[in-house]
Backbone as JSON Lines, residues from 0, in Angstrom:
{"i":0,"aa":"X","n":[-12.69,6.05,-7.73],"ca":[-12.34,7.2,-6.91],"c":[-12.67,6.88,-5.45]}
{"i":1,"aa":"X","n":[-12.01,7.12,-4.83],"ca":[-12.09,7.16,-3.09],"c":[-13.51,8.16,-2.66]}
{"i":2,"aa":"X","n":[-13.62,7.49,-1.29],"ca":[-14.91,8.08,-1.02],"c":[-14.96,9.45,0.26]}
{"i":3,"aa":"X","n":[-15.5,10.32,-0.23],"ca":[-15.07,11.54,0.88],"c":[-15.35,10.87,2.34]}
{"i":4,"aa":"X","n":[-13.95,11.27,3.13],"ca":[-14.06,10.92,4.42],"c":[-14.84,12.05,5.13]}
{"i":5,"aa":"X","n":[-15.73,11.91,6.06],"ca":[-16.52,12.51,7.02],"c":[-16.05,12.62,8.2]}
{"i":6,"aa":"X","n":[-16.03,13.48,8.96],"ca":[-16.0,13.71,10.46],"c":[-16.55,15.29,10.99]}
{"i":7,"aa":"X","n":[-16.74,14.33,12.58],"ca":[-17.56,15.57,13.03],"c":[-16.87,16.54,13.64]}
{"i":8,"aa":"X","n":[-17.31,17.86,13.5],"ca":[-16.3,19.05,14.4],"c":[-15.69,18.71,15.27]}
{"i":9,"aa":"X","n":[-16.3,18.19,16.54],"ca":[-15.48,17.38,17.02],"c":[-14.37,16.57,16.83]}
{"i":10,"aa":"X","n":[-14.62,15.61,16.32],"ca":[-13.41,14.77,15.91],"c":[-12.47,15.47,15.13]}
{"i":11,"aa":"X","n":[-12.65,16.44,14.15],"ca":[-11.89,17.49,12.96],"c":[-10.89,18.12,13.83]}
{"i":12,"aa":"X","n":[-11.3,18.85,14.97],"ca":[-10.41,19.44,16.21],"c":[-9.7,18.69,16.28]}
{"i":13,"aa":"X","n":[-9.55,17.34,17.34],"ca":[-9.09,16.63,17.64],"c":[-8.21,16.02,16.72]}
{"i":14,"aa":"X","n":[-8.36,16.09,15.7],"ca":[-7.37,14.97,14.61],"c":[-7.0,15.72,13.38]}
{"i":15,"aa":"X","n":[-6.96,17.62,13.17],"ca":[-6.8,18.12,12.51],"c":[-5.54,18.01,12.07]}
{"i":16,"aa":"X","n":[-4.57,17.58,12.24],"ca":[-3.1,17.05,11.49],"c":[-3.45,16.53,10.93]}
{"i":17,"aa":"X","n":[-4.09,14.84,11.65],"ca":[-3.91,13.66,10.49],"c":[-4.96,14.3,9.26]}
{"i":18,"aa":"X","n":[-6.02,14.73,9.68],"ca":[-6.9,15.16,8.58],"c":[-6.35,16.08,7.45]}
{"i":19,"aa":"X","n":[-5.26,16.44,7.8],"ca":[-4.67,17.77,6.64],"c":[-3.25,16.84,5.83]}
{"i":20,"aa":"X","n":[-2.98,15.73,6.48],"ca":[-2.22,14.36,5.83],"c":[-2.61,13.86,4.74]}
{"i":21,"aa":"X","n":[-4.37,13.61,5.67],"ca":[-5.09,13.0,4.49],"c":[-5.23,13.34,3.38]}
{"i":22,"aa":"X","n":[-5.77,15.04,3.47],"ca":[-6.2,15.55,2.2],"c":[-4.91,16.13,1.51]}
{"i":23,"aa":"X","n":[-3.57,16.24,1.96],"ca":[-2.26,16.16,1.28],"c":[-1.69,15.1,0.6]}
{"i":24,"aa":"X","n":[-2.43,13.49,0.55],"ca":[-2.23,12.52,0.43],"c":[-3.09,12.25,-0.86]}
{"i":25,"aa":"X","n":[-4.59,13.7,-0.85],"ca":[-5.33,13.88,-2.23],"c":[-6.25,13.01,-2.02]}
{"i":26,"aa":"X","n":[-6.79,13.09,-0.34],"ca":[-8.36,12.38,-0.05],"c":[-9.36,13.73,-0.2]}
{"i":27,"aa":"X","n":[-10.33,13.68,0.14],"ca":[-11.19,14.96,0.15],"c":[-12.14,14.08,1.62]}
{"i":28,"aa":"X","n":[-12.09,15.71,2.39],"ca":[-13.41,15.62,3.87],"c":[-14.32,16.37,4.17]}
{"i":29,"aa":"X","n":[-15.27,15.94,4.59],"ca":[-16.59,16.92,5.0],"c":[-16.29,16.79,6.3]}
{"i":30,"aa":"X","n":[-16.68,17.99,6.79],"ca":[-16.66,18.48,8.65],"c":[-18.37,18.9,8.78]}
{"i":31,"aa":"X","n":[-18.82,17.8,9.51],"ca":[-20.23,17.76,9.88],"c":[-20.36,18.61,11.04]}
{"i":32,"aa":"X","n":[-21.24,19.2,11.22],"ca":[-21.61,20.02,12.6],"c":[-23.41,19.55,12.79]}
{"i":33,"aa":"X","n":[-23.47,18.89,13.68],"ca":[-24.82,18.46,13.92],"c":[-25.36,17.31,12.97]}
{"i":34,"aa":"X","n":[-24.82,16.9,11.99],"ca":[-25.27,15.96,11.23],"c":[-25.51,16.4,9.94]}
{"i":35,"aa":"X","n":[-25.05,18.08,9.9],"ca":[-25.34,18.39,8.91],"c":[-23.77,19.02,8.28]}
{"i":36,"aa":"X","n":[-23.48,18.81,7.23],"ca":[-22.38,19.08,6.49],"c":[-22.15,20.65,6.21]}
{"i":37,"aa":"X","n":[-20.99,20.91,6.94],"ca":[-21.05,22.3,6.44],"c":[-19.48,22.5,6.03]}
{"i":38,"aa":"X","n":[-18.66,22.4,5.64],"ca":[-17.65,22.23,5.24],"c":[-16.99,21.22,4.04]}
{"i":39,"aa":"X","n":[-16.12,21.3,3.38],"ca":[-15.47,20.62,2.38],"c":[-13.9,21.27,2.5]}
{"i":40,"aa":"X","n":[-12.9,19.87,3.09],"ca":[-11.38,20.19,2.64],"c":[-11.06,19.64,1.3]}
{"i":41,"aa":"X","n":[-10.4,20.13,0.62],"ca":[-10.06,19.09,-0.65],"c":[-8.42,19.42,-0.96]}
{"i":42,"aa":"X","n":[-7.6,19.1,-1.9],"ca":[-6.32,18.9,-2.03],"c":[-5.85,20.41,-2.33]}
{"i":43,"aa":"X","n":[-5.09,21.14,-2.48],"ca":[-5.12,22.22,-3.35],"c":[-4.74,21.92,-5.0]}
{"i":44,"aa":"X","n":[-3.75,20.75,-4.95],"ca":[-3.82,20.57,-6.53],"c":[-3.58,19.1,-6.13]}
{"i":45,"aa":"X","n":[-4.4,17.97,-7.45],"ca":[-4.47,16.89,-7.35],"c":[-3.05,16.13,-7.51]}
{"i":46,"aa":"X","n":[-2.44,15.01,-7.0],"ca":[-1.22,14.83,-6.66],"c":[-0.41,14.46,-7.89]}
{"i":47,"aa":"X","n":[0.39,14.58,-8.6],"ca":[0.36,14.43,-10.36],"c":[0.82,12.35,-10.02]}
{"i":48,"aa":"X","n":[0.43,11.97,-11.44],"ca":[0.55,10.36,-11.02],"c":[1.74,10.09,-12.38]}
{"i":49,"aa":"X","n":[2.9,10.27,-11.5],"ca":[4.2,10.07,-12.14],"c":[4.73,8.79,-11.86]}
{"i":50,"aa":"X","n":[5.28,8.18,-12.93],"ca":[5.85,7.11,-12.88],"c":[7.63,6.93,-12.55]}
{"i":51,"aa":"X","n":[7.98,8.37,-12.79],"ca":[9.47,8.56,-12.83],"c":[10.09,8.77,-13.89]}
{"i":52,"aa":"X","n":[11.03,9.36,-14.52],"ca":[12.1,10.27,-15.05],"c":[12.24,9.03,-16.1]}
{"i":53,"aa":"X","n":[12.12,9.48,-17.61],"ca":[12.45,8.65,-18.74],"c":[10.83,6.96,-18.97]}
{"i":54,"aa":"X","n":[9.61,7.76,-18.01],"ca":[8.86,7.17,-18.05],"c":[8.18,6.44,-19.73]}
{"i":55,"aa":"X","n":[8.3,7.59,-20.5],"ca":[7.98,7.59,-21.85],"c":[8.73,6.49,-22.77]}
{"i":56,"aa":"X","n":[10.06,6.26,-22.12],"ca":[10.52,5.47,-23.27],"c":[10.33,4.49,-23.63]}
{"i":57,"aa":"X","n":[10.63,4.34,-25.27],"ca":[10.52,3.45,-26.35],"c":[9.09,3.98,-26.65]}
{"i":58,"aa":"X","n":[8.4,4.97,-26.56],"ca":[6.98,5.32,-27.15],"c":[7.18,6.51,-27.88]}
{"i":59,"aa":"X","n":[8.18,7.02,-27.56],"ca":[8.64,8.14,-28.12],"c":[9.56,8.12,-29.6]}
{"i":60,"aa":"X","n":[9.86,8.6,-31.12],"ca":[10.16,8.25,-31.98],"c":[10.42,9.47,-32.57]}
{"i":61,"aa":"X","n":[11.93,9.91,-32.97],"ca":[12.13,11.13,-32.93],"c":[12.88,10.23,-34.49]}
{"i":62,"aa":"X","n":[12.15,11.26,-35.5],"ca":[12.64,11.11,-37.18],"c":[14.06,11.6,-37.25]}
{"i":63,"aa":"X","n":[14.65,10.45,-38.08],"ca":[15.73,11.04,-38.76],"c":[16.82,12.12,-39.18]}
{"i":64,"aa":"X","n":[15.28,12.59,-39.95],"ca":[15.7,13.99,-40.35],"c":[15.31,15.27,-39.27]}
{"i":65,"aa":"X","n":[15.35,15.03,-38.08],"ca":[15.18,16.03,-37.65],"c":[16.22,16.84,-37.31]}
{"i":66,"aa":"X","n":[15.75,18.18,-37.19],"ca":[17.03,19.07,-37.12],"c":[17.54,19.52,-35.92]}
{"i":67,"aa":"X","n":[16.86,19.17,-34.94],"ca":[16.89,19.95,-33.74],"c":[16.1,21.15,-33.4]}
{"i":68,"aa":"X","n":[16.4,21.7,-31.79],"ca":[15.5,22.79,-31.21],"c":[15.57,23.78,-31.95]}
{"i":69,"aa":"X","n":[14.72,24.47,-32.5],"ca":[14.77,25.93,-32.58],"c":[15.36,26.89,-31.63]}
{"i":70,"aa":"X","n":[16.56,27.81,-32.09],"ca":[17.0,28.33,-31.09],"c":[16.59,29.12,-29.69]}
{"i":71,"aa":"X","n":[16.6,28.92,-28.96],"ca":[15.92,29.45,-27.74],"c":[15.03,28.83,-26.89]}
{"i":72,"aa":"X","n":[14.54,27.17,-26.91],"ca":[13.61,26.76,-27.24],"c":[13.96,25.65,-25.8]}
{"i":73,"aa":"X","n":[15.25,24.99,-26.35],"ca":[15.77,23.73,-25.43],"c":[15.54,23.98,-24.36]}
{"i":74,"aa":"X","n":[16.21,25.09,-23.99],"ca":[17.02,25.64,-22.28],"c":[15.5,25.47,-21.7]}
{"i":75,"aa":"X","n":[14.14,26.05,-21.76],"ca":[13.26,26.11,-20.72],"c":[12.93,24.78,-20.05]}
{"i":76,"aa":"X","n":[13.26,23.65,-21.24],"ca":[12.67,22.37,-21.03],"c":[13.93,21.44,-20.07]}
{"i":77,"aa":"X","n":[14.64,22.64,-20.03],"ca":[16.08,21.65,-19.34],"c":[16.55,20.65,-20.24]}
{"i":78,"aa":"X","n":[16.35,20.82,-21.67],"ca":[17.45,20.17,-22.38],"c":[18.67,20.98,-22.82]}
{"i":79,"aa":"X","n":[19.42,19.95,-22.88],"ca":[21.19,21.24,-23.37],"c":[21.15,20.88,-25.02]}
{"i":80,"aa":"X","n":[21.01,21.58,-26.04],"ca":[20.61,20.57,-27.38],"c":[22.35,20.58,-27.44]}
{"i":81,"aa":"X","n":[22.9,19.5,-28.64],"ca":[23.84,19.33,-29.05],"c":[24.96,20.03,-29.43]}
């Protein structure tokens, strides 16, 4: 895991874009005031670690006999069943 970046009020002012990059990028920062930590930015949700669309395949093994979606079931998942 990455290590929380630090900066001081000062510098936080001054570089508050790149700092809101950072933690959009899913770093986490402390904003020091005097040497003493009084703040924590962190991500609002951690960045999901996707590989891309049809990532799963060949791990996936759908039987024979299967019958298909239960009606009502497909459409939420954005499949169109057969």
């Amino acid at each position: 895991m990455e290590a929380v970046r630090r900066y001081d009020v000062h510098e936080a002012e001054a570089h508050f874009s790149r700092i809101l990059e950072q933690v959009a990028a899913g770093a986490e920062v402390v904003i020091s005031a005097h040497g003493e930590p009084v703040a924590k930015i962190v991500p609002l949700r951690a960045p999901a670690n996707r590989t891309g669309r049809g990532s799963p395949r060949g791990q996936v093994h759908i039987a024979d006999d299967f019958d298909g979606w239960p009606q009502g079931t497909a459409g939420p998942f954005g499949i169109t069943p057969p």
